[in-house]
C-alpha positions in Angstrom: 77.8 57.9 -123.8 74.9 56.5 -121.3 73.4 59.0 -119.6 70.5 59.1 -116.8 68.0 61.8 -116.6 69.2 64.2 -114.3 72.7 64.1 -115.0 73.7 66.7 -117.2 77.3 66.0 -119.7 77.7 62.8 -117.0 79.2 59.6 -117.4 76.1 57.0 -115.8 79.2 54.2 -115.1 81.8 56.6 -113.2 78.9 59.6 -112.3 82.1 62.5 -113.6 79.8 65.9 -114.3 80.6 68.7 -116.7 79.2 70.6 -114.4 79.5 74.1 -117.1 76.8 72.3 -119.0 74.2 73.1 -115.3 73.7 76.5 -114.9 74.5 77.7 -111.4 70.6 78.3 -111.0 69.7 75.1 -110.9 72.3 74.3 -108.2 71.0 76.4 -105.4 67.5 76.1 -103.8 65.1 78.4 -102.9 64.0 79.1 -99.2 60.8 81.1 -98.9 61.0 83.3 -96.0 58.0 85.3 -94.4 58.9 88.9 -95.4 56.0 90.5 -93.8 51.8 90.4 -93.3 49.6 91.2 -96.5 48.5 93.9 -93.8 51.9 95.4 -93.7 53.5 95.6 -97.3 53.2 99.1 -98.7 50.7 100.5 -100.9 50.6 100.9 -104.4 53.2 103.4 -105.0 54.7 102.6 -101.8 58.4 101.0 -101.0 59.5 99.6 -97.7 62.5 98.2 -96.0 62.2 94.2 -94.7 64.7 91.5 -94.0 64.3 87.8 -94.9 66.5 85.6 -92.9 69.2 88.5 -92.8 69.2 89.7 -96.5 68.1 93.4 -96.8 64.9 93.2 -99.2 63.1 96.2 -100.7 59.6 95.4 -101.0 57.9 97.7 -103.6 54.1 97.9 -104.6 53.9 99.3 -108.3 50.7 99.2 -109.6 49.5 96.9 -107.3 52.0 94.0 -107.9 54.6 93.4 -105.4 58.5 93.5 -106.6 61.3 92.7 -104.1 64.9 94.0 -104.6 68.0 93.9 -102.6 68.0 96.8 -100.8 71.3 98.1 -101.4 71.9 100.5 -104.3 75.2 100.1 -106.2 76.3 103.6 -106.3 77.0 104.1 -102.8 74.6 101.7 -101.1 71.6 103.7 -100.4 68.5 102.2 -98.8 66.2 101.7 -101.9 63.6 100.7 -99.2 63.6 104.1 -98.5 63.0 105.6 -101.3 60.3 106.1 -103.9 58.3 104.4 -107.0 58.1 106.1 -110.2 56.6 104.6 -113.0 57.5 100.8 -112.8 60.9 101.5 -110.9 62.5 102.2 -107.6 64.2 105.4 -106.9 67.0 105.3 -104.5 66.8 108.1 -101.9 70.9 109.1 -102.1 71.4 110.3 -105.3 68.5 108.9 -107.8 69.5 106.1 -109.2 66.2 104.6 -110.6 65.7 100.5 -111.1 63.1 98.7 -112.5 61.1 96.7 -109.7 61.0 93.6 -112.1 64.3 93.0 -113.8 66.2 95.1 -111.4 67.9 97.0 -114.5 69.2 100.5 -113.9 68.0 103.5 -116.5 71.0 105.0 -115.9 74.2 104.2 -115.6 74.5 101.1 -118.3 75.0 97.7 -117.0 74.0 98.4 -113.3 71.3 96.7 -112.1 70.3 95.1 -107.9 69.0 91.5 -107.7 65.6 91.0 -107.6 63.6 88.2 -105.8 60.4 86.2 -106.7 57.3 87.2 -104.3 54.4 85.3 -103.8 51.6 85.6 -101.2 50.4 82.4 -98.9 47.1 83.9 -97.0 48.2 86.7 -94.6 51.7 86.6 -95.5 54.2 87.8 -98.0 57.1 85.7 -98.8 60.3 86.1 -100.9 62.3 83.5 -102.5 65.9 83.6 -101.2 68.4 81.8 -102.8 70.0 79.1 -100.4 73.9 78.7 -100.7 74.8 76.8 -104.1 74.9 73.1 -103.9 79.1 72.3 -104.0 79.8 71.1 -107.7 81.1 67.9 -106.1 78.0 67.2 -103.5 75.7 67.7 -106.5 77.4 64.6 -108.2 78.1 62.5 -105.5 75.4 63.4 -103.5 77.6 64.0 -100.3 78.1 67.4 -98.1 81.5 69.0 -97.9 81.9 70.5 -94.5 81.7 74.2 -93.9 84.3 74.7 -91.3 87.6 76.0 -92.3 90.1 73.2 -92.9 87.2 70.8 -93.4 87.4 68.1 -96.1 
């Protein structure tokens, strides 16, 4: 089977995608948003609360580095913005619940774990990578949008 660079399982003659062959990473795009100043992202040891483009971020400083998690805890949605660093992990204020700023993995229970979002600084600003909505499996091989709007084709 021909197949074009790019194109991943695809036909080059009729352009039909096994689309299970992409992963769903590849399909969505990152926005970087201004999340705060350099001025105002917390201190080592520090957590705070921000929101990029309406997603609840919790901005940690552990050990210097700057770790951004969704904000929401699992258990019962606690503000992990609001709570504390402890070691290399976030502690949510509620009930405890500890996740590591990096991989967003839970000590404790097994399995649990928030999303966590790449950071980078650009002079006096800090910015987080938010995922844009996934490319449709059909615009991403024929290269045309499907509308939004209920009832849309």
């Amino acid at each position: 089977m021909d197949r074009q660079p790019g194109w991943y399982g695809c036909n080059q003659s009729d352009r039909r995608c096994d689309v299970s062959m992409k992963k769903v990473e590849d399909m969505a795009v990152t926005q970087w948003v201004r999340l705060c100043g350099v001025a105002e992202a917390p201190a080592p040891g520090q957590v705070m609360e921000a929101d990029a483009n309406g997603v609840a971020i919790c901005l940690a400083n552990v050990n210097g580095e700057l770790s951004a998690l969704d904000n929401w805890c699992p258990h019962r949605r606690g503000p992990l913005g609001q709570g504390w660093v402890e070691g290399e992990s976030v502690v949510c204020p509620w009930h405890s619940w500890v996740f590591h700023a990096k991989t967003g993995v839970a000590e404790y229970p097994e399995n649990e774990r928030v999303d966590v979002f790449p950071v980078k600084v650009e002079g006096p600003d800090v910015l987080v990578g938010i995922d844009a909505a996934p490319v449709p499996a059909e615009s991403a091989i024929t290269g045309e949008e499907s509308s939004s709007e209920p009832g849309g084709e």
